[in-house]
C-alpha positions as CSV (number, residue, x, y, z in Angstrom):
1,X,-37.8,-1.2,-16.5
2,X,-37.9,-4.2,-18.7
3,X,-36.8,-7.5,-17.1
4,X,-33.3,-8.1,-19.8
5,X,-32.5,-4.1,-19.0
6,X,-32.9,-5.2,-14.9
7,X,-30.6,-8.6,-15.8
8,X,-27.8,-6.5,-17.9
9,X,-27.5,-3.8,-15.4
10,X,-26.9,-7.3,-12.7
11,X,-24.7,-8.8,-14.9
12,X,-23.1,-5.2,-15.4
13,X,-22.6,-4.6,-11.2
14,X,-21.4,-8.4,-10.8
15,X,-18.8,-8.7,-13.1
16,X,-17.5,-4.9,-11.6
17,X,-17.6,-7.0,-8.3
18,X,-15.2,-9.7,-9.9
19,X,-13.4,-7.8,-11.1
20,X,-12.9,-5.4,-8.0
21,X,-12.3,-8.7,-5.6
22,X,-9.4,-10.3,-8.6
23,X,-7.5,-6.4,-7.9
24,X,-8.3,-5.1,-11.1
25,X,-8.2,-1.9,-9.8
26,X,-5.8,-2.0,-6.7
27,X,-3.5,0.5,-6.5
28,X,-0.9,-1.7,-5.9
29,X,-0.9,-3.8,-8.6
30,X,-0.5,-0.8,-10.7
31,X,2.8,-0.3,-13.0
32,X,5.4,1.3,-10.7
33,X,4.3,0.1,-7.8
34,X,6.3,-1.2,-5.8
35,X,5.2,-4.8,-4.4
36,X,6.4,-6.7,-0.7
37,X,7.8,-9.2,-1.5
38,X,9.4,-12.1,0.7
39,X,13.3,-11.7,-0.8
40,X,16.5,-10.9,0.4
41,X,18.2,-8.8,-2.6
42,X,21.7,-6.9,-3.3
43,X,24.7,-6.8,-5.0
44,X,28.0,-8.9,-4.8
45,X,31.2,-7.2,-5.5
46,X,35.3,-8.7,-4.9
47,X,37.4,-6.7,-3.3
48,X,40.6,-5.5,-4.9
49,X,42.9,-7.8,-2.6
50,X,41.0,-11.0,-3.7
51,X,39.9,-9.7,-7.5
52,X,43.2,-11.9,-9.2
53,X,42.4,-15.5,-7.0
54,X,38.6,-15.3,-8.1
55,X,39.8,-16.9,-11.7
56,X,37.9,-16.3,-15.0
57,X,34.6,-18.4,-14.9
58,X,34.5,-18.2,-10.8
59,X,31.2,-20.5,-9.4
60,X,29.5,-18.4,-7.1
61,X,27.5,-19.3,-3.9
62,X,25.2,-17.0,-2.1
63,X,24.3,-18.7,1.0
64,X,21.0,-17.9,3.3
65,X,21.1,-19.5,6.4
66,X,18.8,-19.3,9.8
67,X,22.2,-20.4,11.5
68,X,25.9,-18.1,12.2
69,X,27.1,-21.5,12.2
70,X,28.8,-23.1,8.8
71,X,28.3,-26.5,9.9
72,X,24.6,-26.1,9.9
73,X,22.6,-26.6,6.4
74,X,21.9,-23.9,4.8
75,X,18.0,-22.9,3.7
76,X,19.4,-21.4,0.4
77,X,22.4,-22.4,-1.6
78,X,22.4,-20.5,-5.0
79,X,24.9,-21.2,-7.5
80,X,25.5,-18.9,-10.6
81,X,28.4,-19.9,-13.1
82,X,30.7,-17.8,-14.8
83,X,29.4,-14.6,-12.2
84,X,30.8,-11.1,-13.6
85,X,31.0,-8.4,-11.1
86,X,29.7,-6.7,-9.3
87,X,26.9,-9.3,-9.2
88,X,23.1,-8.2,-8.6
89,X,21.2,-11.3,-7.0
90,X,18.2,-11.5,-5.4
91,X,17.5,-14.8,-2.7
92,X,13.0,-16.1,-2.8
93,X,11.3,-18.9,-1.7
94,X,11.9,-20.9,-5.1
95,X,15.9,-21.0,-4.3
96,X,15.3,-22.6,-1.1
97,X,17.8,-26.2,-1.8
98,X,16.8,-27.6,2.1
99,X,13.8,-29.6,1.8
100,X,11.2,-28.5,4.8
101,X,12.7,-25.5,5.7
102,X,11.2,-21.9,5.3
103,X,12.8,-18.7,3.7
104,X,11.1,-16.6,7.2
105,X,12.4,-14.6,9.8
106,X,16.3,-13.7,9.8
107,X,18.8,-15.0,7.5
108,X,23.0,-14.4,7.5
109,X,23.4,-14.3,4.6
110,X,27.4,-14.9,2.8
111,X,28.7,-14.8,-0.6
112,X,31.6,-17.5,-1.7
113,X,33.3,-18.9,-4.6
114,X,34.9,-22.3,-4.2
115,X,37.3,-23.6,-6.2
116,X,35.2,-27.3,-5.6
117,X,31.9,-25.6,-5.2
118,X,31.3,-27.0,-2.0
119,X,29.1,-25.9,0.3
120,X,30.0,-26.1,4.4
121,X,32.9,-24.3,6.1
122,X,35.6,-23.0,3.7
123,X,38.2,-24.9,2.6
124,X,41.7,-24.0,0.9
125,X,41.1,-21.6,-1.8
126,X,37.8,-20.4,-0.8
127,X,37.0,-16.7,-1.2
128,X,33.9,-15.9,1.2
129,X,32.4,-12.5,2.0
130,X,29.6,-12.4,4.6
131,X,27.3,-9.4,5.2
132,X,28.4,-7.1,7.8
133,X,24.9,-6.8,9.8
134,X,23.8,-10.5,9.8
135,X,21.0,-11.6,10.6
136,X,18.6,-9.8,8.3
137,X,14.8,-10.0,7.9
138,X,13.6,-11.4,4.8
139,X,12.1,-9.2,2.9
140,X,15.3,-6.6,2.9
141,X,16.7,-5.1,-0.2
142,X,20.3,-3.7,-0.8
143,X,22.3,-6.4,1.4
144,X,25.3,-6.0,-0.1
145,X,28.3,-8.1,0.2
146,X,32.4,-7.8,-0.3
147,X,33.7,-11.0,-1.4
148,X,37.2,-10.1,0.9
149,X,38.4,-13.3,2.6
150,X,40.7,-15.4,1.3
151,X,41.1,-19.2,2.8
């Protein structure tokens, strides 16, 4: 073999390599795939009882916490104005609002629209709906919450 036919067939086998070790052809990186994916996803939806004191333009919260406890920070406070529902949402990383904190391990995650849009424990006027089998790992899809409590 000539010496440019040997250099082609190198430059041939290591740009295949590249590409390989970029996952150009990983399976999971396919269309369809479904990728992990450190979230914590669902759908908000008001009960009928509370449907008339959410208002017209409600501001609603979804709150991820590491802590049961209202009076603790929480890791994740995500507003959305003017929510229609039911309300699909889905909690990452980028929504985290506490500076040093991690969106790992187990979350309680709650749902609420405040009249102020405050954040803490409920106050008069509050509507709050928390998740039923709090904590949950992050990572979990389909945590869906009632907005059902009236304060």
């Amino acid at each position: 073999m000539r010496i440019s036919t040997i250099a082609k067939w190198i430059g041939a086998l290591a740009c295949a390599a590249a590409l390989a070790g970029c996952g150009g052809d990983k399976k999971e990186n396919q269309p369809g795939t479904p990728v992990s994916e450190a979230a914590i996803a669902g759908t908000i939806s008001l009960d009928a009882a509370v449907k008339d004191k959410a208002g017209k333009t409600p501001l609603l919260m979804i709150i991820a916490s590491s802590s049961s406890d209202p009076k603790q920070p929480a890791v994740i406070v995500k507003r959305v104005a003017e929510a229609s529902f039911p309300y699909s949402y889905k909690l990452t990383a980028e929504d985290i609002t506490l500076v040093g904190t991690n969106f790992a391990g187990k979350m309680y995650v709650s749902a609420r629209i405040d009249p102020a849009g405050m954040v803490g424990p409920p106050q008069p006027g509050a509507l709050e709906g928390v998740y039923a089998k709090n904590p949950v790992p992050v990572g979990s899809a389909n945590i869906d919450i009632v907005i059902n409590k009236a304060y």
